[in-house]
N, CA, C and O atoms as a GROMACS GRO file, in nm:
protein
  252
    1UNK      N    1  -1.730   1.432   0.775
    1UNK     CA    2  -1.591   1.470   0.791
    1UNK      C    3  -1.512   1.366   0.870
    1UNK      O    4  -1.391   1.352   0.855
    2UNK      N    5  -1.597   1.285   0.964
    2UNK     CA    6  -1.506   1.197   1.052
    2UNK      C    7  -1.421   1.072   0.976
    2UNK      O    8  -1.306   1.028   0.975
    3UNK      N    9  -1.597   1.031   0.887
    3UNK     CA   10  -1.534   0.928   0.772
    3UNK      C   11  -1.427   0.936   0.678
    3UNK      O   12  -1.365   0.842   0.629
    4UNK      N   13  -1.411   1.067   0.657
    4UNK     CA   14  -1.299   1.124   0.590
    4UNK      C   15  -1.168   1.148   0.640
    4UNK      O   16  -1.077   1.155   0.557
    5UNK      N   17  -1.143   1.162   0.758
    5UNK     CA   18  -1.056   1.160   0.824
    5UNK      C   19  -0.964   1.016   0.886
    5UNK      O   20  -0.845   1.000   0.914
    6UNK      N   21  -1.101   0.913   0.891
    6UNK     CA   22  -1.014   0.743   0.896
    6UNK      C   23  -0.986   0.741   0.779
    6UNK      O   24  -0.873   0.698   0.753
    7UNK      N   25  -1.089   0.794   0.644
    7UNK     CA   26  -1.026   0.708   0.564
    7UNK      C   27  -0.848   0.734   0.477
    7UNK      O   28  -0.780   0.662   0.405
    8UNK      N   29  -0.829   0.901   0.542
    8UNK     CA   30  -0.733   0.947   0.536
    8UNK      C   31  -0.604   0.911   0.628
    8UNK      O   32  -0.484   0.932   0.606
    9UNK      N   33  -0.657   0.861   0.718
    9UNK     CA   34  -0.576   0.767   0.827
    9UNK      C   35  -0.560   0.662   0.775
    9UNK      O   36  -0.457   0.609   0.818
   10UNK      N   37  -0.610   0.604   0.701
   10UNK     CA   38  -0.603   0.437   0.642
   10UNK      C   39  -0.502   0.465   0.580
   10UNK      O   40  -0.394   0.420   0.620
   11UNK      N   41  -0.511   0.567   0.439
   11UNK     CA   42  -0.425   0.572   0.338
   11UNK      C   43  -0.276   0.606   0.389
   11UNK      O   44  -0.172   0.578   0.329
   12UNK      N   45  -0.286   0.666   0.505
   12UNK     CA   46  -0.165   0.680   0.547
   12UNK      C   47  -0.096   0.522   0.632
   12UNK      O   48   0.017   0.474   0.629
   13UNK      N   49  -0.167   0.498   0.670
   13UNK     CA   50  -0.099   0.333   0.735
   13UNK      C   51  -0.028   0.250   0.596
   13UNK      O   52   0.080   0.211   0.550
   14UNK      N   53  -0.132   0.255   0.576
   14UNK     CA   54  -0.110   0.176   0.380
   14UNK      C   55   0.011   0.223   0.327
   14UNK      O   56   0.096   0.155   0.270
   15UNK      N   57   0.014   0.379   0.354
   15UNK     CA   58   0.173   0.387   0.269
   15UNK      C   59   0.252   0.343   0.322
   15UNK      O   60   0.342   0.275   0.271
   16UNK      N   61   0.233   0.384   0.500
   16UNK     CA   62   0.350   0.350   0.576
   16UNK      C   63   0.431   0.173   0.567
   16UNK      O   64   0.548   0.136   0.569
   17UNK      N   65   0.305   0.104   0.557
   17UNK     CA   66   0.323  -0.047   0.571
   17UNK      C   67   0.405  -0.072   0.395
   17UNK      O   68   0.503  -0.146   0.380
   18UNK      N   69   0.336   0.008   0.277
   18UNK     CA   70   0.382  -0.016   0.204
   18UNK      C   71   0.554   0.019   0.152
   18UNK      O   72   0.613  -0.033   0.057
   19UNK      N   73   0.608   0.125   0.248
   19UNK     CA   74   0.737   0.160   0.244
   19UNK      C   75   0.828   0.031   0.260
   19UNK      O   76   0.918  -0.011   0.186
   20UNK      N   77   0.755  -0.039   0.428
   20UNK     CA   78   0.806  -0.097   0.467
   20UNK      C   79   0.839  -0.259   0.387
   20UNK      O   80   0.932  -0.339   0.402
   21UNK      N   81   0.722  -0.262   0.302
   21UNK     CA   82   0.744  -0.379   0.208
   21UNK      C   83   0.798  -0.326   0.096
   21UNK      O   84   0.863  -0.412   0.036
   22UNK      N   85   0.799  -0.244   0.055
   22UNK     CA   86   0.936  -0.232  -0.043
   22UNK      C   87   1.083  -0.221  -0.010
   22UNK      O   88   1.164  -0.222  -0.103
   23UNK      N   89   1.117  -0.212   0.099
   23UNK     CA   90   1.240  -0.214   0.195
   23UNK      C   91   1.254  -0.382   0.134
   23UNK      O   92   1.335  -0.433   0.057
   24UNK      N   93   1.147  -0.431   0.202
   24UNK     CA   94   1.191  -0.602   0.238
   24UNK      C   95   1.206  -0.688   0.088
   24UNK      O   96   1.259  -0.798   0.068
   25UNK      N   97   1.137  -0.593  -0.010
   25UNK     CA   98   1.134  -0.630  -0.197
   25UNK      C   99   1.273  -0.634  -0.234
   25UNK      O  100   1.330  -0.733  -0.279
   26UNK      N  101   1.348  -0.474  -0.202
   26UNK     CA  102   1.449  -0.459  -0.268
   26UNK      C  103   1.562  -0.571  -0.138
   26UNK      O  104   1.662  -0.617  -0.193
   27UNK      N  105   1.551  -0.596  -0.033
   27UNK     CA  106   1.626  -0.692   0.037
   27UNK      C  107   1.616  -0.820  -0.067
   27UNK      O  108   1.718  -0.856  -0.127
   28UNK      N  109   1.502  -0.881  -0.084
   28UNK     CA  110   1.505  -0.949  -0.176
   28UNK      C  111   1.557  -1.012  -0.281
   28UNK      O  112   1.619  -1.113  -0.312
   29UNK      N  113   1.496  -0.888  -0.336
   29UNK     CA  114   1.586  -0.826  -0.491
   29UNK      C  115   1.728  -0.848  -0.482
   29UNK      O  116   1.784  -0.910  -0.572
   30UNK      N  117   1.810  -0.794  -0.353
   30UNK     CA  118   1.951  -0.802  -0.369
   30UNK      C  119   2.022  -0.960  -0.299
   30UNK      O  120   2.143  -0.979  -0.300
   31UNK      N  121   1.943  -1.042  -0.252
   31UNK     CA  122   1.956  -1.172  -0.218
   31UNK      C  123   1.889  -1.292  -0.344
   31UNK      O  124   1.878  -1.414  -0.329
   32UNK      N  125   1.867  -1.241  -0.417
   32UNK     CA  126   1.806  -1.336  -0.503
   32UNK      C  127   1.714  -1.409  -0.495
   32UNK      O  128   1.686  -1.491  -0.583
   33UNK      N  129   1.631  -1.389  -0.360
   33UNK     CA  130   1.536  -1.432  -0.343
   33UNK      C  131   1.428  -1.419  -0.447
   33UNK      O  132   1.388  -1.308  -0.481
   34UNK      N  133   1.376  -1.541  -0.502
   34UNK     CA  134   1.256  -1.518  -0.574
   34UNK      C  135   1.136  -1.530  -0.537
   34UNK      O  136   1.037  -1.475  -0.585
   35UNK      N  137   1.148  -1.638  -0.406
   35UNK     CA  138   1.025  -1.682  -0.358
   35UNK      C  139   0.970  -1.528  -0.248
   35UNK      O  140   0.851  -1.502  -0.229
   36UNK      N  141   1.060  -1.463  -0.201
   36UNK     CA  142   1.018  -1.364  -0.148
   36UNK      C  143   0.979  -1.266  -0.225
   36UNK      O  144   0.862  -1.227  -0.223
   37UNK      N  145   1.081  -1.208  -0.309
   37UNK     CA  146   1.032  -1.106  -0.458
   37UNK      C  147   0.855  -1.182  -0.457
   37UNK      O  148   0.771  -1.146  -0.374
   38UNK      N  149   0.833  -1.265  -0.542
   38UNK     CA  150   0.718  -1.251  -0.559
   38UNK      C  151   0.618  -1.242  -0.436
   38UNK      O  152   0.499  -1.212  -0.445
   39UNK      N  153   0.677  -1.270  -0.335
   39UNK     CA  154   0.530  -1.265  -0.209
   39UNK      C  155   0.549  -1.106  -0.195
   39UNK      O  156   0.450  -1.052  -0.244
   40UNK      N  157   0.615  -1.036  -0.159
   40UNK     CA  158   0.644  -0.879  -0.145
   40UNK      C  159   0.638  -0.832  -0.261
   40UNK      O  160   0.623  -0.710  -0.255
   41UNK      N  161   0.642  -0.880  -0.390
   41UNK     CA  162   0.584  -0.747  -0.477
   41UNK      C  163   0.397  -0.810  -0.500
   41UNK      O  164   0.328  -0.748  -0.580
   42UNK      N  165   0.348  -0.908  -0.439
   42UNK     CA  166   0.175  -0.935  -0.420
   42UNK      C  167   0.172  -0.850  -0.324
   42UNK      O  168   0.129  -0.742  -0.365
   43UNK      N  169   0.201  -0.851  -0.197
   43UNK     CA  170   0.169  -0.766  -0.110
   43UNK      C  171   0.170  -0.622  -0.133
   43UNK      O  172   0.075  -0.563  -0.081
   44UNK      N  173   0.292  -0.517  -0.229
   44UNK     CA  174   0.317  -0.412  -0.246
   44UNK      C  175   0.207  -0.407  -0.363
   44UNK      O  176   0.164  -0.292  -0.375
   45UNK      N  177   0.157  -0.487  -0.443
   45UNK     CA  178   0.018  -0.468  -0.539
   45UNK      C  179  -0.108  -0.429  -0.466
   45UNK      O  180  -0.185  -0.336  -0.488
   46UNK      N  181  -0.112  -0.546  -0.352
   46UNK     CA  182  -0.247  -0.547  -0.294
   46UNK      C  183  -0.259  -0.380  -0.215
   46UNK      O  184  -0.358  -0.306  -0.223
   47UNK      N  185  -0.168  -0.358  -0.163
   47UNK     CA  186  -0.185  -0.260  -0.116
   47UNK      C  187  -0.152  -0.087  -0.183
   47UNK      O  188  -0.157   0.025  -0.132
   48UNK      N  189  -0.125  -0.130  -0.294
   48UNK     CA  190  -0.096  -0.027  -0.388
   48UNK      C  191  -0.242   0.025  -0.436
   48UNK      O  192  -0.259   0.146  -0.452
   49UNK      N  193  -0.363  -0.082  -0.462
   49UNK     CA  194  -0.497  -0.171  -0.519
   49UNK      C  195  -0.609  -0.050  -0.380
   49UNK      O  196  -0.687   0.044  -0.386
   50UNK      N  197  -0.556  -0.125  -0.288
   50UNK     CA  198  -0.615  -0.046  -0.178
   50UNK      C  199  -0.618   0.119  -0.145
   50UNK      O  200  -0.705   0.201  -0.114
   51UNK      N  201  -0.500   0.121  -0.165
   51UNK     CA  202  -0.468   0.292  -0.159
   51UNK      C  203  -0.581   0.380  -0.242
   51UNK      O  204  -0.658   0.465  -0.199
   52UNK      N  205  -0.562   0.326  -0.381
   52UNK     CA  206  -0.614   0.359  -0.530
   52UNK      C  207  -0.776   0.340  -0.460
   52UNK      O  208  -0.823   0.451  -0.487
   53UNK      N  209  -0.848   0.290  -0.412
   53UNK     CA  210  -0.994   0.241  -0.392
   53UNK      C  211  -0.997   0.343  -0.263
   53UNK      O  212  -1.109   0.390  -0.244
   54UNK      N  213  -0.934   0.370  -0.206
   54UNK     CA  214  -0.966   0.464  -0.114
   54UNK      C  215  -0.936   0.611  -0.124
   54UNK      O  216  -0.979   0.698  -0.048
   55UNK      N  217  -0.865   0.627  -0.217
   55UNK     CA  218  -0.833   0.763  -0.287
   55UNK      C  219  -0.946   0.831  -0.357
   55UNK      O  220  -0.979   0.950  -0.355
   56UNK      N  221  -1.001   0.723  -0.425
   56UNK     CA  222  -1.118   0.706  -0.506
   56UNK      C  223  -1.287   0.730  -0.451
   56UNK      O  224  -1.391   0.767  -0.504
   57UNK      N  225  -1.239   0.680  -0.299
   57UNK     CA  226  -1.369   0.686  -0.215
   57UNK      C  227  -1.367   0.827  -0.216
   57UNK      O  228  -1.462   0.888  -0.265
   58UNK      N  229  -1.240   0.905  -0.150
   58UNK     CA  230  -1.202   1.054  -0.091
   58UNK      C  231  -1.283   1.172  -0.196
   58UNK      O  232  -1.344   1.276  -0.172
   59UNK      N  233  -1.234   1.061  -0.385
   59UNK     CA  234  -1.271   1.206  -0.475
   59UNK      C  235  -1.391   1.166  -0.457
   59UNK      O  236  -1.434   1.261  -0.393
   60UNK      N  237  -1.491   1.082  -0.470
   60UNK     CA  238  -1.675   1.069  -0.463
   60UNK      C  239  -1.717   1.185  -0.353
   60UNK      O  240  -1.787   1.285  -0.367
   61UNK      N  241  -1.650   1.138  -0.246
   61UNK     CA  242  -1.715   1.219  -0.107
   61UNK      C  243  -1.678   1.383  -0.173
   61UNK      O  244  -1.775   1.443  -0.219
   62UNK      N  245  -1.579   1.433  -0.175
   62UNK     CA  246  -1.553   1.546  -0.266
   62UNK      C  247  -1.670   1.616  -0.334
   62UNK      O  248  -1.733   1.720  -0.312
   63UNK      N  249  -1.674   1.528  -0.415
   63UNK     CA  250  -1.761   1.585  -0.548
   63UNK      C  251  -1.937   1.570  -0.443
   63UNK      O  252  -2.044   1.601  -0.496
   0.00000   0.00000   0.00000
């Protein structure tokens, strides 16, 4: 149950951090930045990637 509980703590940092890089995407987005667009939508992947693998851990332990 403990393991389950960081890893439910993780997923929550992950979103949190990931809010925060889509904030800085659509800043981006509305500056025309491209070189940023693409580093902030890698980062909003990687951690989109992560979420999904730990969601995934949650249903194994589950079952």
């Amino acid at each position: 149950m403990h393991a389950e509980a960081d890893i439910r703590l993780r997923i929550d940092l992950l979103e949190g951090q990931s809010s925060s890089i889509a904030k800085m995407l659509a800043k981006a987005i509305r500056d025309d930045n491209e070189a940023g667009f693409k580093e902030y939508a890698e980062r909003l992947g990687t951690n989109r990637g992560r979420i999904e693998e730990l969601l995934w851990v949650l249903g194994e332990k589950a079952c």
